[in-house]
Structure formats: structure tokens, C-alpha cells
N, C-alpha and C positions, 0 to 999 in steps of 0.2 A: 196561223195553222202551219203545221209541220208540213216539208212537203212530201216527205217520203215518211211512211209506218215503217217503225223497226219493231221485229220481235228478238232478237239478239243484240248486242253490242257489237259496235264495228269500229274499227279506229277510223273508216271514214263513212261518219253518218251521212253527209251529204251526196255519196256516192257507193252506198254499200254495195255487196255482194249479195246476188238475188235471193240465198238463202237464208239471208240476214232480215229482209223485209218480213213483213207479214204477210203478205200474200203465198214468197216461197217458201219460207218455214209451214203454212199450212198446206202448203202440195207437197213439200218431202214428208212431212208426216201421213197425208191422207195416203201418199205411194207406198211407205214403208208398211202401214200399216193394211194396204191390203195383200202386198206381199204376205207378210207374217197371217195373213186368213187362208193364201191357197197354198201356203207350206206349212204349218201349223194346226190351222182351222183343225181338219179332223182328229188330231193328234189330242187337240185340246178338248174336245168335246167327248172323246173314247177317256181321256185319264179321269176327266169327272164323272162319267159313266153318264151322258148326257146323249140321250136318241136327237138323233142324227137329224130326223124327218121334221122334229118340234122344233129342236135349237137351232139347226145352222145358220137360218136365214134370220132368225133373232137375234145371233152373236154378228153375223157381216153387218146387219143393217145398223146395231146399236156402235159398233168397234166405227164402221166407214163413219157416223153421223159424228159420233163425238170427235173422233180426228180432223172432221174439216169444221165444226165449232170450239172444239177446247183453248182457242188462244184467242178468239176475237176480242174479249174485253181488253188486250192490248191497244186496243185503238182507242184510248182514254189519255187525256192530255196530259196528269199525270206520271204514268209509265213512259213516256213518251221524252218525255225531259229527265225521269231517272236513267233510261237507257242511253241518254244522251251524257250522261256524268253528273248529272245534277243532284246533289246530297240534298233528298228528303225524302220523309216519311210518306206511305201512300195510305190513303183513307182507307181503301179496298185492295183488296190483291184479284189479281185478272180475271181468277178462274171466278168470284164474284161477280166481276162487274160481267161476264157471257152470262153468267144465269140472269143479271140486271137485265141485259136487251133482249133477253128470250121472252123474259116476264115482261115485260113492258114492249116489244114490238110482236104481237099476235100474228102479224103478218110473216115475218122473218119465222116463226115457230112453225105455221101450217106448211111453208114453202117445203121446209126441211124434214118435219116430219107426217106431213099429211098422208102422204103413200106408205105408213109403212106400221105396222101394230102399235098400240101404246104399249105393249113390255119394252120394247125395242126403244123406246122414245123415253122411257124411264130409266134405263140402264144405261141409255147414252148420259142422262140427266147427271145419273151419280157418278159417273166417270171422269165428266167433267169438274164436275166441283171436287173431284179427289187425286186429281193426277200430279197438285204436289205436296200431295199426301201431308196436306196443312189444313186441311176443313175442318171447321168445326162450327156446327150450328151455333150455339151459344157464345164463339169470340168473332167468327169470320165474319158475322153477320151486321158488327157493329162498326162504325166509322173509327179509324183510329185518329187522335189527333195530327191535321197536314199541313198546322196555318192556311188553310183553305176553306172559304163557303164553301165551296160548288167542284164537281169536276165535269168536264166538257167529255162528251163521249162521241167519237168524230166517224162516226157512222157515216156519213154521206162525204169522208171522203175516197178521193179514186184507188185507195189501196184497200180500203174496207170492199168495196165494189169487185173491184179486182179477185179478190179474195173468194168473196158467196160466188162468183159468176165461175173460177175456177172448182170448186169444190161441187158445183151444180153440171159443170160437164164432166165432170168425174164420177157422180153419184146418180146421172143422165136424167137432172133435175131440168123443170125449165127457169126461164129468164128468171133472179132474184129479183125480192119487191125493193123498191128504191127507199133506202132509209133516209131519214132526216137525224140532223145532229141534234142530241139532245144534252140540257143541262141538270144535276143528276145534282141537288142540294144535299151537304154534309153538317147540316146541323140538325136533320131529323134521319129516322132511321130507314131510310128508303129501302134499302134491301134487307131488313126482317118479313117484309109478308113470303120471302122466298123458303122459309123454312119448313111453313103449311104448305106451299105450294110444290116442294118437294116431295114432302112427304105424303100427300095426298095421292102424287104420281108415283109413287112407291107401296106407299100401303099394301096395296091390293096383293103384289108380286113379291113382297116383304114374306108373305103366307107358305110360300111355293120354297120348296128345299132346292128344288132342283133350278127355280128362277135366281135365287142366291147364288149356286154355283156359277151362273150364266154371267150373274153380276158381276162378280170378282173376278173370270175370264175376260170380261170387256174391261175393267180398269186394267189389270195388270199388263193386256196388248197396248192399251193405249199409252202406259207409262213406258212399255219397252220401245215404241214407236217413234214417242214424243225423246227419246234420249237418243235411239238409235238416228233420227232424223239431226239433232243437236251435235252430238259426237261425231259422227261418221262422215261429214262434210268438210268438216275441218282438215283431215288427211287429205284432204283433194278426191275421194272418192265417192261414188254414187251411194247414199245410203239403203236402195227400196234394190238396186243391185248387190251391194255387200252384204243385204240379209240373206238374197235369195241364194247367194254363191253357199254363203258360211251355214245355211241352215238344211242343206244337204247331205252334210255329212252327217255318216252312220256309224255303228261297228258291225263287225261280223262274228262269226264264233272262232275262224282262223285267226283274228286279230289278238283275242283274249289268251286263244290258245298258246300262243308264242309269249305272252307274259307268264302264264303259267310254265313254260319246257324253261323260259330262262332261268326262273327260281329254284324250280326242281331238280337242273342239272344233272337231268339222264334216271333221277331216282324215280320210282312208280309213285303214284298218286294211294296215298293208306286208305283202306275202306271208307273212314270217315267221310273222307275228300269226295270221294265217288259219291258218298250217301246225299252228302251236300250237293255234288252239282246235277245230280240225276232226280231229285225233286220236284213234282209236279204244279204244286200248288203256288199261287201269285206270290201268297203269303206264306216266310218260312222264317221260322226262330231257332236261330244255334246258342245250342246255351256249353260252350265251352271254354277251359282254362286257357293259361300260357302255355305257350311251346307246343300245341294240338296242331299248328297249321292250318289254323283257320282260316288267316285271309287268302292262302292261298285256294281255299276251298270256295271264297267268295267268285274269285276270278273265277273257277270252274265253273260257280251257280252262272255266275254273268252270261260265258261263253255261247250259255243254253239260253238262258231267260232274256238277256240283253243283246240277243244278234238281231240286226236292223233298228237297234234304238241307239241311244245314247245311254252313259253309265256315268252315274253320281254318285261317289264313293266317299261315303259323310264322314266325317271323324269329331269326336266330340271337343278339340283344344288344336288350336293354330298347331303347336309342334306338332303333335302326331300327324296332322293333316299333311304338312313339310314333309314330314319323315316317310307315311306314306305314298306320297309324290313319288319322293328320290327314290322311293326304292323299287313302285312299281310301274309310275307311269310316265317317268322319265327317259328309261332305256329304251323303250316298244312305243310310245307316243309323243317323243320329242315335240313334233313339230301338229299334232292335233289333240294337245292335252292345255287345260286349265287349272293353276292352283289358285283356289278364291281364298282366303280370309283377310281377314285384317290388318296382317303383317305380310302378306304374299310380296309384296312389292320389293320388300328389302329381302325375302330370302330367294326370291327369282334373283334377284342382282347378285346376289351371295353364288347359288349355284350355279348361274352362269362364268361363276370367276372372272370380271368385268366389270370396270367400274361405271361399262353405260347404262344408264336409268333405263328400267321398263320403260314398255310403250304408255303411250297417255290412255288406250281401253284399260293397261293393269291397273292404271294409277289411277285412277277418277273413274274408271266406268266398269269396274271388275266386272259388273255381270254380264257385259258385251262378249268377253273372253271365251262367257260357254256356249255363244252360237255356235263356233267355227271349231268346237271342243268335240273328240267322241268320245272323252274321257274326262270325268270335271274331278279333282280332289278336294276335297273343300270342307269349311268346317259346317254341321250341320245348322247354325245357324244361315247360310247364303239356300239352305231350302226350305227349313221351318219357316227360317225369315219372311216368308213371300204371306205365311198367314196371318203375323202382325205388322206387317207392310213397310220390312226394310226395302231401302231401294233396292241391292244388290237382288234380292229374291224375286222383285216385282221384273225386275231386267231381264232376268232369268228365265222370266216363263217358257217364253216360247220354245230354251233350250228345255225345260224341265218337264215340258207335256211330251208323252211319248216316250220318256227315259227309266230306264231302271235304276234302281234304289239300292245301296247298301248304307246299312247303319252301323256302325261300329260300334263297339263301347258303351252301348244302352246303360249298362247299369251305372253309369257315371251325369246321366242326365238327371234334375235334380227334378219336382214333381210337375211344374209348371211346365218344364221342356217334354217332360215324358207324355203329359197332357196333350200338348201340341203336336207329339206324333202320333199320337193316337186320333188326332181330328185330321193329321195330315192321311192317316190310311183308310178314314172313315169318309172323306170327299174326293179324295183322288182315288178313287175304287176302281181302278184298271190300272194301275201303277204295278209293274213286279218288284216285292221289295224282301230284300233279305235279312234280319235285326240279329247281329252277331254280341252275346254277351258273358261273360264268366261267371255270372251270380245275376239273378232275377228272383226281388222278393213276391209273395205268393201272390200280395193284391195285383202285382203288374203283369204277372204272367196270367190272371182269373179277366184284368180289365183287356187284355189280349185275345185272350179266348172267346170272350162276352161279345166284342167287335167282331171277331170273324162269325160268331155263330147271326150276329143281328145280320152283318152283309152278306149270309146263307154259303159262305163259302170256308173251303178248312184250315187250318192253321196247322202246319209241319211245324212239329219240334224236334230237333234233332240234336241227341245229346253229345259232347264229345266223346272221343277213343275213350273206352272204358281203363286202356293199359295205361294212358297217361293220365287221366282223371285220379286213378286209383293210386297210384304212383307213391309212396310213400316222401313227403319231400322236404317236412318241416318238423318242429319238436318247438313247443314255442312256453315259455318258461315265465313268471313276473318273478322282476329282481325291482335289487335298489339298486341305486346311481354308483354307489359303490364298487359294485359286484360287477355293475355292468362294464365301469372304467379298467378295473383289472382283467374281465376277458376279452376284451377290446385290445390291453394291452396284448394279452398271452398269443392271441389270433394275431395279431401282427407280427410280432416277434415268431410267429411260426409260417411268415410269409402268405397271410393272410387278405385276403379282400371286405373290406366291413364298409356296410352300409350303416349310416345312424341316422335316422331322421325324428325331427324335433316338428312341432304344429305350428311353429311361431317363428318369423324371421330373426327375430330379435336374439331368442333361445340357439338357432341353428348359429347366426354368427359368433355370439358370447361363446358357445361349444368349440366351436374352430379354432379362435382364438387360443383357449385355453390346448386343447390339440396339439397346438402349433409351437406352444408354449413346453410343451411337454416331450418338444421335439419329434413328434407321428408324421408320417406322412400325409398330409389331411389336403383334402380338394373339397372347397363350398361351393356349393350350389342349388338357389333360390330364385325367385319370379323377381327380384328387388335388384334388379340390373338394368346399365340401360340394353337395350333389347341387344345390341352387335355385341355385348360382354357375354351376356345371357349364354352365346351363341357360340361364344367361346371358351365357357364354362361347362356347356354340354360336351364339347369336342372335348376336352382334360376329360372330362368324369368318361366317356364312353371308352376314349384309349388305354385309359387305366385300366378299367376292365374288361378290355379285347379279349375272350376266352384263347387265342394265338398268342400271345404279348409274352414279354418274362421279364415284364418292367419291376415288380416285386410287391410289395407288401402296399398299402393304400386304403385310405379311410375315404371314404366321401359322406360329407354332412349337408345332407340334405331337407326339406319340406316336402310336402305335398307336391310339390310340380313333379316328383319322381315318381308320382305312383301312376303314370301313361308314357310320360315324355324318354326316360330311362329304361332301353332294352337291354339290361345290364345283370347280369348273373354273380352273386355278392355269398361269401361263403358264411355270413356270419348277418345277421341283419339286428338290429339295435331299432329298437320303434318307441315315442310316446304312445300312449291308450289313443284310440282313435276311434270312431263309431265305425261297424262289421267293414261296410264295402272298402271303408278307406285300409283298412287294415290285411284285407283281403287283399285290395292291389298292393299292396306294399310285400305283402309276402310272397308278391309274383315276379317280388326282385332277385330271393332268394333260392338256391339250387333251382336255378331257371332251365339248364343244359339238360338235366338232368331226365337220361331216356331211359324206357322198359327195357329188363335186359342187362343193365348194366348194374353191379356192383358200387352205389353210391347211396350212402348212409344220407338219415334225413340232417338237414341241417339247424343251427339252434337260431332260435326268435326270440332274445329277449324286451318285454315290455315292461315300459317305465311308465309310473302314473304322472302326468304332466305336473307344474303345479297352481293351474286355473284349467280351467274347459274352454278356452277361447283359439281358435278364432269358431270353436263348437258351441253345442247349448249343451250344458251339464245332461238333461236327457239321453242326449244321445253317445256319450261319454256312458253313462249308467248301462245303453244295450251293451256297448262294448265290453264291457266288464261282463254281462252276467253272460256275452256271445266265446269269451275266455276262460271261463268257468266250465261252460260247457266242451272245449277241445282241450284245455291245457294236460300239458302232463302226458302225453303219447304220440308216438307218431302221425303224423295225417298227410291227405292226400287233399288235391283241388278240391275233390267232392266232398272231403267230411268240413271242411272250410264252408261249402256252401249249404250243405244238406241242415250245418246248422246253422247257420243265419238264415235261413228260409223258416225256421223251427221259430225264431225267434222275431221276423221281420212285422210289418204292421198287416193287420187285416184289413184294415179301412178299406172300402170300396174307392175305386177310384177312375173315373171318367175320362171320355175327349173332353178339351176346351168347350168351354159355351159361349167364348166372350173375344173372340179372335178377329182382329180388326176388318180381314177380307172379305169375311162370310155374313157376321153376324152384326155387323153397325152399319144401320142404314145408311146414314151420312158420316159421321166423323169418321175421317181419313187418317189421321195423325198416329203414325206407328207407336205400337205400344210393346215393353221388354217381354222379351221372348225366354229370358232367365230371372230367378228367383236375383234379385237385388245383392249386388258385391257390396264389398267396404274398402277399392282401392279405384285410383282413377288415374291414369297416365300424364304424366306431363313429362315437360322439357329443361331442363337447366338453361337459365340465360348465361352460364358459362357457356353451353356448347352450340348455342346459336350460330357462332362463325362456318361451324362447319353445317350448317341444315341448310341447302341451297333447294333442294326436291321433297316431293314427300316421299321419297323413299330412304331418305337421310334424315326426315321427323321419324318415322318408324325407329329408324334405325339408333335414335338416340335416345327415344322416349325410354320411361323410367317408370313401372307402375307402384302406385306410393299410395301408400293408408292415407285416408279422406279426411279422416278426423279431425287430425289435427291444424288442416287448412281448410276445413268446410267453410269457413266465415267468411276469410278475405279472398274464397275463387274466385270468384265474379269478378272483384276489381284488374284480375291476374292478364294479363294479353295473352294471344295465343297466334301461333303459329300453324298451318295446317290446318288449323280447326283444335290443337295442342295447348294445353295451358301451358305457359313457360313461368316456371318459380323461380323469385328474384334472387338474382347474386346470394352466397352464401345460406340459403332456405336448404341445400340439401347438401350431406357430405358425401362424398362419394369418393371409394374406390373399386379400381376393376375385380381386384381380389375377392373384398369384401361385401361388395354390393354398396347400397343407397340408403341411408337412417335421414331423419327429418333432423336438423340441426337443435338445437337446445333453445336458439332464439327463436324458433320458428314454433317452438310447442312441445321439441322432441317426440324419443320414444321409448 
């Protein structure tokens, strides 16, 4: 027998550090996580709309009970020799083998939970078996193969004791019952009867809407707990202290305010603005174009709606997210602002201009970032996320109860995302949230309504400035490739800005090429870089068209990543057929400057018919068509853009989620996609390995590459970071051009 239980790795097992054992791993957890009840607790129970009187002591007793049981099945001889460095497979993973000794020692069960409700004793249950969000009845339940009969479960020894006896003067339990070690045979299925016995302790509370929200509030503390206790130690600091410091902070309405005086620059706020931040309702929808000033209309909502919370300012795609960072919460929250997504890591290092790596909370523990945040930028994945149980969302909680909401770019969420905020506003029913969009087809503006009218309360819609809505801005025309090439030329040749964007990587570089060929002044830019080119691809394409600049004439050939990512004002816009929304933002490229008042003719759109509907479904290629039939051929403004794709969008009705991992699965834990399924997946060139020393250097080098043609051999591919890295010569690359799949590799 081991003599010391480790629940972490230590380079000195023999002599760890207290936080490494199991015993102190379950006191910084049970400490953190009672922190996070008396700074949180009511924050979290008012955003689910959960009386006060029924849950509180439901949510302490289940959060305290699972935080000082969630790790004990680490006291199994197995784990015990993994953590020690020993390469094998475990039969059971931990959070199993706790539910083993709960089921199997009745004594250890009554100790812990005799004084206190069975709701409270069955929410601890499911917390447990999901904190690392790997449960699943139907796989967790089965032995995997371990070269093993038997695993020794070492209950009776002095670090298991240690453990109950600490967690009992915490929870002002008496004396634990003395366990005996037991042997726990892997050739039968010993822990399948846990899956009845689960759910037999669930069933009941399974019924209850509001005992579901309770449910998902006690995993998600425990999962912020069980990291914040892992992470926060390592600094050398108090983790159950570093909550309680970092989750004080708040904003105010002076704080917002000075984001807004620095954007405005002396200029008054336009009725809009006032309309927006003067709004009474929790829930309020802007449904306005480009150049209206919206977000700075959000900051106004915030200033009102978000003093004494916290503000999560969502954006639909990592750039934007960036961009809105730099632009608004960099200046005024340097130092208590978070940018969460997926690439934050390398564009923090980027805009700090320094080559020192983020800290290791950016870099592995992003959601820790928005404790100490009064300002989170982030894409709306790291808040939908927390309902199909990404970590970063689940981390997040305790930042995200209490907080107010902006959504940016709604109509860019595809139907499965749009789903999900619709369940996110239909359970977090005390949440104040803002949904700012350019175009909403009729079913989602009807399933919006439908929701505020079921949670009895109103739904503001507030349209944009009627002078820039109305705005005369576009004249949008179908040509052929021909027609298009020579006014492309003639706009140049007249000192012209043209935007052209193509639906296909492929088509967008073959286009450049030929451009380039033709002697134009041409700049490409597409998703098929590795991310630090990507990144210097957007700086060319935005300098080019500085509305200041007198650089001269310039073509950019672009995809889809421009129709968010490019704040770019283009005199001449060149588009393949696209379905409405896509084509919508892409006209938001053109005469973008362009204010009430002023003497500026509409500008010309020509569209081209691609020559396939991919990476589209021919359908929605068809709306587009019959959505150009109906504006072609006369001036238009944002609104006659939207007024007819609203004419023409679907009627289907369309719901919250039903099927959302935090709420609605009793047991299985295992996060599930939060977005309709892509066809490209990120990897690494084993040319650029030398230089990926961080993950912030895999970020920065990664490449996102069509799937297709290496679905078969990914598996076998290594990975870096958690990165697939394609062998030598599998990708051609240049910085110019981007990244095509090589010829031997399946091409493209």
C-alpha cells in the first residue's frame, strides 16, 4: 500500500505538497467552493429565477456534499500508480469508483447525507459522477480493459480517514464511520447496478423544472471549484482567497460611461442611442444595420442595466470578439477585462506587443479570467457553452450568475445556436440581456416573442435610425464574369476600392492569382492561413481601405470571413450568389461611411452565379436568387435589404433547445456541439513544429483545413496541444496565398 494518497501529480510523490494529496485537494475544494456559495449563492439562484426560501439550502447542502465526496474514488490502487507515472489503462475513472463506495458502504452514505433532504443528496449524486463531464451510463459503467482482476479500493487507509474526518468538521458532521478496504472484481460488472440507483435518486426531482435548474447550478460550482482549487494553487496562491478577492468585482454606470465619452469623442449620443440605453425591459432586441452605432448603444444599455454586475459582451466569431476587445475594452478595462475564445491566447500576446506568453489562467483555464473580469469579451460560445457543458462555460459560472448579457450578430447564429439562446433566456430568467442584429427572419423574431409572452414579461424592439436604415446605399445588378472583370478593371483604373468575394477558398485564390497576373493591385484574404498570417492579412486588407489613407486603388479577394471580420468601406463590391443573410452582410462592406445628409450616390453590387452551391445547399442558393429578384435593379437602403428577406425567410416555428446537456440529461455529462457541424478542423504543419514551444504558439500556427480529404488517416496523425500535426509535405503553404492540401495528400 501506498503511503501517501495523491489526487494530483507531484514530481515528489514520496513527499508531495499538501495540496497534491487527497485529503488537501478535497479541503481546497470544499473551501473554494463554499466561498463561491456566499459570493455567488444568491446571484445564482436570482439568474435562474429560483426562490430563495426553497433552494438555498438545497443548492449549499448538495454543492458543500459533492465537493468534499467528488474525488474519493481516487483512493483506488489503480489511480494511485497512474498518478505515480505508471502507463495504464484504468478500469473505472474516479468519479465511478465515489459512486462504488457510496453504493456499497451505506454507512459512509447516511454519515454524509442523513441530515440533510434527498433533493439535496441527489443533486450532490449527479454532480459527482459529472464533474469531468465524461459520464455516461451506458460506457462509464463498464470495466475497460486493465490487465487486472481486481482493484483494491483503500478506504481504510489514514489519507481516506483524513479526508471524511476533514470534510465532517467542515460540514459540522460527526465522527466518519471507519471503512474497511475493499476488493472491487473487474471481471463482472460491479458498477452497472449504479445506473438504477441513480436514477431512482433522481427520478423523482427529474419532474421538477425548477429542481433541473438547481441541478445544473450544483455541477457547474463544483466544476468551477474542483479547477479553481487545481489551477490556483499552483501560483503559490490561496485558491478559496483568490475566488473571494476576484469575484467582488463589479461595474458601475460611471465605468461604462467613460467607454462610451471615449468612442463618442465630445459628439452627442443620436436618439437611437438614448432609445436603446433608456429601455426598461430585461429583455430588448435591436434590430439595426451598419454604421447605426449600435454597439455603442449597447454600452449605453449596459451602463443602466449592468451597474453592480458584471458584463459579457458575446460576439459570434473569435475576430470580432478581438476586434471588439481592442476597441472597447482595452482602453477603459485594461487591467479588469477578459477576452475568452479559442484563439485569445495568441491575440493577447499579439496585442500586448510582447513576446511573453499569457498567463497559464489564459492559457488552460480561460474561464478563471472572468472571475476577476468586470468586463468579459468573448465569443458566445464560452456562455451558450455552460448549456452543452464546455469547460470554459462551466468555469464561468460563478462569473456569469449575476451578469448582464450582450449578443451581438444574432442573425449570424445558425438554428441549433439560435436554439440555445433561446433556452439560455428561457432558464436564466433574471439575466438582463440585449440581442443586437441587422436582419431577423420572421420565425425568430415570433420564437422571441413567444418566450417573453410564456415568461409574462415584454420584449422591446427597437428599430434602427430610420435616416440610416432608409439610407439609399446599394444598386445591386447580375452580370457575367466577363462584365464583372472589366468594371473591376474600369474602378480601378479610376482609383477605385473593390471588394470581390468568391464562397470557395479554392475560387478566392485561383481569382487572385489570375489579378495578379493581370497586374491589379489585389490583397487575399481567407480562413486558410495559419492563424499569425491570417492576422496579417487582415492588417493589409483593413490599411488598404483606411477611409484616411491615399494609398490608391486595391482589390481585395476575399470569402466569407469578411462578412463580420472586415470593417471596411469598398466602393465597388463584386459577390458570388449567396443565400439573403450572407449576402446581406457582405453588402454591409459596401458604401459603409456613407451618412444622412450627405451627397453620396448608391453604390454598384455586382453578382455572380458561383459555378456549384458549395460550401451552400443548392436550396438556399435558390432563396438567394428569388431574395435578388425581388430588390434588383433600384436603389436600396438596409431596410429594403431586410424587409425583403423577411418577406421571403422560413416560417417554421422554431423553439428553445430540449436536449441541452446541463438541464435536460439526467446523467450523461459528456458535452455535446453547441454549432451545427463544420467541414474544416485545425491542424499544425510538422514543418512548423520548431517554432510551437506554448500554446499560444499552436494557436498561432494552426491552419484550418477542409476535413475531407484527411478524414481517414486523422487518427493515426500526432498532436500537439491537443493539435493534429500533418506530415511533412501534406500542406503547401504560403503566407500570401494561404494553405491547399498537397496533390499527394488527396489535394484540392
Amino acid at each position: 500500500m501506498v503511503d501517501i494518497l495523491l489526487a494530483k501529480q507531484s514530481r515528489t510523490p514520496n513527499a508531495p505538497e499538501y495540496a497534491e494529496t487527497l485529503p488537501g485537494h478535497l479541503e481546497l475544494v470544499l473551501r473554494v467552493a463554499r466561498t463561491l456559495l456566499a459570493k455567488r449563492g444568491a446571484a445564482v439562484l436570482d439568474m435562474l429565477g429560483l426562490d430563495a426560501k426553497r433552494w438555498q439550502r438545497v443548492l449549499e447542502q448538495a454543492v458543500l456534499s459533492a465537493a468534499a465526496l467528488h474525488d474519493l474514488g481516487k483512493a483506488n490502487s489503480q489511480f494511485q500508480r497512474l498518478v505515480r507515472g505508471h502507463r495504464l489503462t484504468q478500469a473505472y475513472r474516479h468519479e465511478v469508483l465515489t459512486l462504488v463506495i457510496l453504493h456499497q458502504q451505506p454507512a459512509l452514505d447516511a454519515w454524509l447525507f442523513s441530515s440533510i433532504p434527498p433533493i439535496a443528496r441527489a443533486l450532490a449524486l449527479r454532480a459527482v459522477a459529472g464533474h469531468h463531464l465524461r459520464f455516461s451510463p451506458d460506457r462509464s459503467l463498464q470495466p475497460q480493459p486493465s490487465g487486472q482482476l481486481t482493484l483494491h479500493l483503500l478506504l481504510d487507509h489514514p489519507d481516506t480517514q483524513a479526508a471524511l474526518r476533514c470534510a465532517g468538521a467542515m460540514l459540522s458532521l460527526p465522527e466518519p464511520p471507519r471503512l474497511n478496504a475493499t476488493e472491487l472484481s473487474l471481471t463482472d460488472d460491479q458498477a452497472r447496478p449504479l445506473a438504477d440507483w441513480l436514477h431512482k435518486a433522481l427520478a423523482g426531482a427529474w419532474e421538477d423544472q425548477d429542481a433541473r435548474r438547481c441541478a445544473g447550478a450544483v455541477l457547474a460550482l463544483l466544476v468551477a471549484a474542483d479547477i479553481c482549487a487545481s489551477a490556483v494553487i499552483r501560483h503559490g496562491l490561496d485558491p478559496a482567497q483568490w475566488a473571494e478577492e476576484t469575484l467582488t468585482y463589479c461595474l458601475s454606470g460611471e465605468d461604462l460611461a467613460r467607454v462610451v465619452a471615449h468612442r463618442l469623442k465630445g459628439q452627442p449620443l443620436r436618439p437611437f442611442q438614448e432609445q436603446v440605453a433608456s429601455t426598461p425591459s430585461r429583455l430588448t432586441l435591436v434590430t439595426a444595420g451598419c454604421g447605426t452605432g449600435k454597439t455603442i448603444a449597447a454600452y449605453c444599455w449596459a451602463a443602466r442595466q449592468a451597474a453592480g454586475r458584471r458584463l459579457f459582451f458575446c460576439y459570434p466569431t473569435t475576430g470580432t470578439a478581438t476586434e471588439g476587445f481592442t476597441t472597447y475594452a482595452l482602453p477603459d478595462f485594461a487591467e479588469s477585462s477578459a477576452l475568452v475564445h479559442s484563439r485569445a491566447v495568441y491575440d493577447l500576446m499579439e496585442l500586448r506587443e510582447s513576446d511573453e506568453q499569457p498567463t497559464a489562467f489564459e492559457q488552460a483555464w480561460s474561464g478563471l479570467t472572468t472571475w476577476g473580469a468586470r468586463l468579459s469579451v468573448v465569443t458566445v460560445d464560452t456562455v451558450l457553452g455552460l448549456f452543452q457543458h464546455t469547460r470554459t462555460g462551466l468555469t464561468s459560472f460563478p462569473a456569469l450568475a449575476g451578469a448582464a448579457f450582450v449578443f451581438d450578430e444574432v442573425h449570424l447564429y445558425d438554428d441549433r445556436l439560435f436554439r440555445t439562446l433561446l433556452r439560455f433566456l428561457a432558464d436564466c430568467r433574471n439575466a438582463p440581456v440585449l440581442l443586437m442584429t441587422a436582419s431577423l427572419p420572421p420565425n425568430r423574431r415570433t420564437a422571441l416573442e413567444q418566450l417573453a409572452c410564456q415568461l409574462r414579461e415584454p420584449l422591446t424592439v427597437i428599430p434602427g435610425p430610420a435616416e440610416f436604415e432608409t439610407l439609399p446605399r446599394y444598386l445591386v445588378q447580375h452580370v457575367d464574369s466577363q462584365t464583372a472583370i472589366a468594371t473591376v478593371e474600369e474602378a480601378l483604373c479610376a482609383n477605385r476600392r473593390v471588394l470581390w468575394i468568391a464562397n470557395t477558398v479554392e475560387r478566392a485564390m485561383s481569382l487572385a492569382r489570375v489579378a495578379a497576373e493581370r497586374g491589379w493591385p489585389v490583397e487575399l484574404y481567407h480562413s486558410r492561413y495559419r492563424y499569425r498570417d491570417r492576422l496579417e492579412r487582415h492588417r493589409v486588407i483593413m490599411n488598404a481601405f483606411r477611409p484616411d489613407t491615399n494609398r490608391g486603388p486595391v482589390l481585395a479577394v476575399t470569402t466569407q470571413v469578411c462578412e463580420v471580420s472586415l470593417d471596411i468601406s469598398a466602393d465597388l463590391l463584386v459577390t458570388e450568389l449567396a443565400p439573403p443573410p450572407a449576402l446581406i452582410q457582405r453588402l454591409g462592406r459596401l458604401n459603409r461611411w456613407a451618412l444622412p445628409g450627405t451627397d453620396v450616390a448608391p453604390a454598384p453590387a455586382l453578382v455572380l452565379l458561383p459555378p456549384n452551391a458549395a460550401p451552400y445547399r443548392p436550396e438556399e442558393l435558390a432563396e438567394g436568387q428569388r431574395w435578388l429578384e425581388a430588390i434588383i435593379g433600384r436603389p436600396l437602403s438596409q431596410q429594403d435589404l431586410r424587409e425583403a428577406y423577411e418577406q421571403l425567410a422560413s416560417s417554421s416555428p422554431l423553439h428553445p433547445a430540449t436536449d441541452v446537456v446541463w438541464l435536460d440529461r439526467m446523467l450523461d455529462s459528456t458535452p455535446q456541439a453547441l454549432r451545427e457541424p463544420g467541414t474544416t478542423i485545425d491542424v499544425l504543419r510538422e514543418e512548423d513544429l520548431p517554432n510551437v514551444k506554448h500554446r499560444a504558439d499552436a494557436v498561432g500556427y494552426a491552419i484550418p483545413m477542409l476535413l475531407g480529404p484527411v478524414s481517414r488517416e486523422l487518427a493515426r496523425w500526432r498532436r500537439c496541444f491537443g493539435i493534429p500535426v500533418a506530415p511533412t509535405g501534406s500542406i503547401d503553404y504560403d503566407t500570401t496565398w494561404g494553405a491547399q492540401w498537397s496533390r499527394s495528400t488527396g489535394g484540392e
